[in-house]
C-alpha positions as CSV (number, residue, x, y, z in Angstrom):
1,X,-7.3,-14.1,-14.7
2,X,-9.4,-17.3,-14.1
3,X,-12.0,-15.6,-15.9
4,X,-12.6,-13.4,-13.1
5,X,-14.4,-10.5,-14.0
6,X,-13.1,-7.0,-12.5
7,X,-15.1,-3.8,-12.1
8,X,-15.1,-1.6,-14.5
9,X,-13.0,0.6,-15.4
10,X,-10.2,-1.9,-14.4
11,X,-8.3,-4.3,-17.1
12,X,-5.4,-6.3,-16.6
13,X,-2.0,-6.5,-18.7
14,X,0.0,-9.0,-17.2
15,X,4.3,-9.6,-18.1
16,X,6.0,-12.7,-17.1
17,X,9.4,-10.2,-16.4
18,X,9.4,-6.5,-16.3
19,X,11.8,-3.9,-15.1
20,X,9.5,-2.5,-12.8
21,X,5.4,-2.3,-13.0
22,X,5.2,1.6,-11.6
23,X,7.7,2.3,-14.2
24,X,5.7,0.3,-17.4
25,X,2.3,1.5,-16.1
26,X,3.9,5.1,-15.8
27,X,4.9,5.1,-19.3
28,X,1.4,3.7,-20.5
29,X,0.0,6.8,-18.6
30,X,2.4,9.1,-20.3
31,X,1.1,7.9,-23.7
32,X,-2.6,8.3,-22.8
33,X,-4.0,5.2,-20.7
34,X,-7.1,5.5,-18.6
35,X,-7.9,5.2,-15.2
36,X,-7.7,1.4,-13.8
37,X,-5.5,0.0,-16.2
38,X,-3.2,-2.3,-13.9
39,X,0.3,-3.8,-14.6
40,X,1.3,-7.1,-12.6
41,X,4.4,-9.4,-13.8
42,X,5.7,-12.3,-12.7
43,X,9.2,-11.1,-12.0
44,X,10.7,-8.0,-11.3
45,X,14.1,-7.2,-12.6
46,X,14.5,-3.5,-11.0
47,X,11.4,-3.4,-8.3
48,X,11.8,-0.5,-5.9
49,X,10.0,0.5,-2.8
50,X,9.9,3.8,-0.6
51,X,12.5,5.6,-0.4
52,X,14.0,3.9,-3.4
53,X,14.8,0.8,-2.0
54,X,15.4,-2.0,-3.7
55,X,12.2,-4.7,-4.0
56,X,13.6,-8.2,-4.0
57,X,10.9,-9.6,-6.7
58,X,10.9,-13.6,-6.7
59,X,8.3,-15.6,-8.5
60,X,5.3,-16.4,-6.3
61,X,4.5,-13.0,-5.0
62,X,2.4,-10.4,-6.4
63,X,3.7,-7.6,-8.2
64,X,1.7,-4.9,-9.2
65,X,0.6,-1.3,-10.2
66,X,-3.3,0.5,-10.8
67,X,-3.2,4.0,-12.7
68,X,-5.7,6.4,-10.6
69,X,-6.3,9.8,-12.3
70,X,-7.7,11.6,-9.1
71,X,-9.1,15.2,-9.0
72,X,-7.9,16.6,-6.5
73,X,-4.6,18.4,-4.9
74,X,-1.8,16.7,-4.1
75,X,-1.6,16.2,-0.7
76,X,-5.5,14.7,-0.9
77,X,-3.7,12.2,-3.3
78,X,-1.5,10.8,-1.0
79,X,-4.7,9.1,0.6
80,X,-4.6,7.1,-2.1
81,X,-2.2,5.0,0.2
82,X,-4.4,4.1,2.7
83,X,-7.5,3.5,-0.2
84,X,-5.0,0.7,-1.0
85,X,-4.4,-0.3,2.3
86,X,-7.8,-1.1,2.8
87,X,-8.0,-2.9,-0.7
88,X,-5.2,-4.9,0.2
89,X,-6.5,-5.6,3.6
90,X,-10.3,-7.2,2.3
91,X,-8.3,-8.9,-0.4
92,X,-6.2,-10.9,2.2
93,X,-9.4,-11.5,3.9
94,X,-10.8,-12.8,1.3
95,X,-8.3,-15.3,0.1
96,X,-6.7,-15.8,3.2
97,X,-9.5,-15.5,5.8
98,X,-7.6,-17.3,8.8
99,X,-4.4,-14.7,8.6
100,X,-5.1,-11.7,10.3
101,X,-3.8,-8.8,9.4
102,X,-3.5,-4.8,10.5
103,X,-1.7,-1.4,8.9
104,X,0.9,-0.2,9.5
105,X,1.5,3.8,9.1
106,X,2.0,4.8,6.6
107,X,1.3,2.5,3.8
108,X,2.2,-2.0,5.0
109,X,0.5,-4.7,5.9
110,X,1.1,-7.0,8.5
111,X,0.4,-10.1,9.5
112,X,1.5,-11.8,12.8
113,X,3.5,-8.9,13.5
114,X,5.8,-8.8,10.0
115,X,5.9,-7.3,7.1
116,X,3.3,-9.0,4.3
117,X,2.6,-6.4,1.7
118,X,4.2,-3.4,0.6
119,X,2.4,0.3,-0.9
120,X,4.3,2.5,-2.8
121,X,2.6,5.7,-4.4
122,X,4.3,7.4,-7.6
123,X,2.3,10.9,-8.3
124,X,3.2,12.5,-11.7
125,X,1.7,16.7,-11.4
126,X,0.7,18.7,-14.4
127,X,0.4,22.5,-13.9
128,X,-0.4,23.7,-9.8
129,X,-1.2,21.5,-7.6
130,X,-3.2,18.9,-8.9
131,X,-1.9,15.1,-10.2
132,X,-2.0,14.3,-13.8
133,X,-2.1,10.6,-12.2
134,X,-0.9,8.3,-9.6
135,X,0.7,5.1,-10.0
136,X,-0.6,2.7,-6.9
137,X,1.8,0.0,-6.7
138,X,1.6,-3.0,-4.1
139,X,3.6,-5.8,-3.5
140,X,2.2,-8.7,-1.8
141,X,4.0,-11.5,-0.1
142,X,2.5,-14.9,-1.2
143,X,5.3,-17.6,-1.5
144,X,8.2,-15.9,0.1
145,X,9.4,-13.3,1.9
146,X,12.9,-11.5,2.0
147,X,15.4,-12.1,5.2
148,X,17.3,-9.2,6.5
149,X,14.9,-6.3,6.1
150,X,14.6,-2.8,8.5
151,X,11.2,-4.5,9.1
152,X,10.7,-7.9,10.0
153,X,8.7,-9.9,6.7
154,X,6.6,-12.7,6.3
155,X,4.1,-14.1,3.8
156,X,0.8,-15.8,3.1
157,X,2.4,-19.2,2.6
158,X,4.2,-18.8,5.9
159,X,1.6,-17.9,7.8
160,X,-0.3,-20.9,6.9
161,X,-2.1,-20.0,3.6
162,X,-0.3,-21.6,0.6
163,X,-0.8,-21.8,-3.0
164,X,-2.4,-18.5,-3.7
165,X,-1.6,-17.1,-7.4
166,X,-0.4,-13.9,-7.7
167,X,-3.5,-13.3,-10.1
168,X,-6.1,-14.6,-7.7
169,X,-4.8,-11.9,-5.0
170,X,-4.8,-9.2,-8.1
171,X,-8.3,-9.5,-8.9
172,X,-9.2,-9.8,-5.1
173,X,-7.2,-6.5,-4.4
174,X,-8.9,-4.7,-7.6
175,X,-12.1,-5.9,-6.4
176,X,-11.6,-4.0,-3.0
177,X,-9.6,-1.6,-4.0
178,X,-12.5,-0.2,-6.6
179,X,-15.1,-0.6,-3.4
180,X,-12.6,2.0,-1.3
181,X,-11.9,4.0,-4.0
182,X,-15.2,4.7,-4.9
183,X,-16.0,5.4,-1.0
184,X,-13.0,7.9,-0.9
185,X,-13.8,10.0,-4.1
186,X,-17.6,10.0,-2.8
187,X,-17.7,10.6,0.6
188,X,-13.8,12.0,1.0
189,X,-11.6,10.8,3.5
190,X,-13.1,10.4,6.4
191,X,-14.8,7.0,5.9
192,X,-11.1,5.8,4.7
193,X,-9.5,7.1,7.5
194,X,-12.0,5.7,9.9
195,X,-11.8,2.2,8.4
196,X,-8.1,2.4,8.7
197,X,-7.5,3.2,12.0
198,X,-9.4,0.4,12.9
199,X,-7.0,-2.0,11.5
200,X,-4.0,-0.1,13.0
201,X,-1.0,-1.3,14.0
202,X,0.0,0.6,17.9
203,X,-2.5,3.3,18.0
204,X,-3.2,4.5,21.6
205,X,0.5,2.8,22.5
206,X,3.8,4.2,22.3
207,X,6.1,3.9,19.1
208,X,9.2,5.1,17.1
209,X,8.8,6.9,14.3
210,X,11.8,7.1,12.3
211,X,12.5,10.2,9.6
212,X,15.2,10.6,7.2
213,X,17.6,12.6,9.7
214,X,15.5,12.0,13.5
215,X,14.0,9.1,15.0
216,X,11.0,10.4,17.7
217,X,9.8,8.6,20.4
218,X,5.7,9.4,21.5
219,X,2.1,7.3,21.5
220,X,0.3,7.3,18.3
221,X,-2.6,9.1,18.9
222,X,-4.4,9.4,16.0
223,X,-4.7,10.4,12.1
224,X,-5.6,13.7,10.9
225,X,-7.7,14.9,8.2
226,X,-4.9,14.6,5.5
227,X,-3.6,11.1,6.8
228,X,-0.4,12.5,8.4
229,X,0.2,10.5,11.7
230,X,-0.3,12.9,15.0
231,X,2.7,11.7,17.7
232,X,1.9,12.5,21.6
233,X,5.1,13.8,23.2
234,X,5.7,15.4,26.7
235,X,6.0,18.9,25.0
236,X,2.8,18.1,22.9
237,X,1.0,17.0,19.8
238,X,3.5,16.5,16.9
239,X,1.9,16.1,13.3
240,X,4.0,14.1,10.9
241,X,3.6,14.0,7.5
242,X,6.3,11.1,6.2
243,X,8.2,9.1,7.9
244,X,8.0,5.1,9.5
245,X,6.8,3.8,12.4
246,X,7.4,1.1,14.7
247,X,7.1,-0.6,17.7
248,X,8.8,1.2,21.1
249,X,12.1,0.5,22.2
250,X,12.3,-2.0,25.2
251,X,13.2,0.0,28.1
């Protein structure tokens, strides 16, 4: 990785095509591997995102998955999301420092208003409530984005910042990603969720959220302790837990 060194306990295995990295790094936890192993590959043949969407995976973009073996419940994992917002966030920053970016609940990146990177957390349990391990992937739009998405998508190449290697935005992510991380399982959530909502995409303004079977109109007001978004309605405060946000509908 241009002889960049990452923190430990991170290492790099790197593929030029794999089916999907969640699913190789999944496997490699299965069979034993350590905390901050991470997967990246040039090409994805069978990239997914949420929901199980398919990831269109051309070469030029970052692809990539960090193993995490958390202590903690289950719902305190899913924070992880937003640990890898922010390490996706400083990265940009770092090797794009002109292209500003913000998050968007509950787990992209924007830039100019479209869709840059992508966070998608895999959470294998072992007995009760607690994760055996999470799979952290993140896709990152360098070279190219995909047309006709639910969300409008860009890149770092289109917004002006060309020629950055998938491998030179890994290392920056682990790099950032190991700062957060470190801050969350230290000092808890708080610091994580502060730090996000500052980089927020519409809070204090109204949105649509959509859910599998509903699609709710409100202002997003805030995060709660567990990262679940809390939606102001004329009936109330509404606490969701999953779902996708976006901009209001013009009037």
């Amino acid at each position: 990785m241009k002889g960049e060194a990452l923190p430990p306990p991170f290492r790099l295995v790197a593929y030029e095509t794999i089916g999907s990295t969640n699913d190789e790094l999944k496997r490699l936890a299965r069979d034993g591997a350590g905390e901050g192993l991470v997967v990246i590959a040039e090409r994805q043949t069978a990239g997914r995102g949420r929901r199980g969407r398919a990831w269109v995976s051309p070469l030029g973009n970052l692809y990539s998955s960090t193993l995490v073996r958390p202590d903690c419940r289950a719902a305190s994992a899913a924070q992880l999301g937003f640990v890898a917002a922010l390490g996706v966030s400083g990265a940009i920053g770092e090797v794009a420092p002109h292209v500003a970016t913000c998050c968007k609940w509950p787990n992209d990146l924007l830039a100019n208003g479209k869709k840059v990177s992508g966070i998608l957390l895999e959470t294998e349990m072992v007995a009760g409530d607690r994760p055996d391990f999470v799979i952290v992937g993140v896709g990152v739009n360098l070279a190219s984005s995909p047309r006709d998405t639910p969300y409008p998508a860009t890149s770092l190449a289109e917004e002006g910042a060309p020629g950055i290697a998938p491998a030179e935005m890994a290392a920056a992510f682990i790099r950032h990603f190991a700062v957060w991380l470190a801050t969350w399982r230290n000092a808890g959530f708080a610091p994580i969720r502060e730090a996000w909502l500052t980089r927020a995409m519409g809070l204090g303004e109204p949105v649509q959220v959509r859910l599998e079977r509903d699609t709710l109109d409100g202002r997003f007001l805030d995060l709660d302790e567990d990262g679940a978004l809390l939606l102001g309605q004329p009936d109330g405060r509404r606490r969701i837990a999953a779902g996708e946000i976006f901009p209001a509908r013009a009037a």
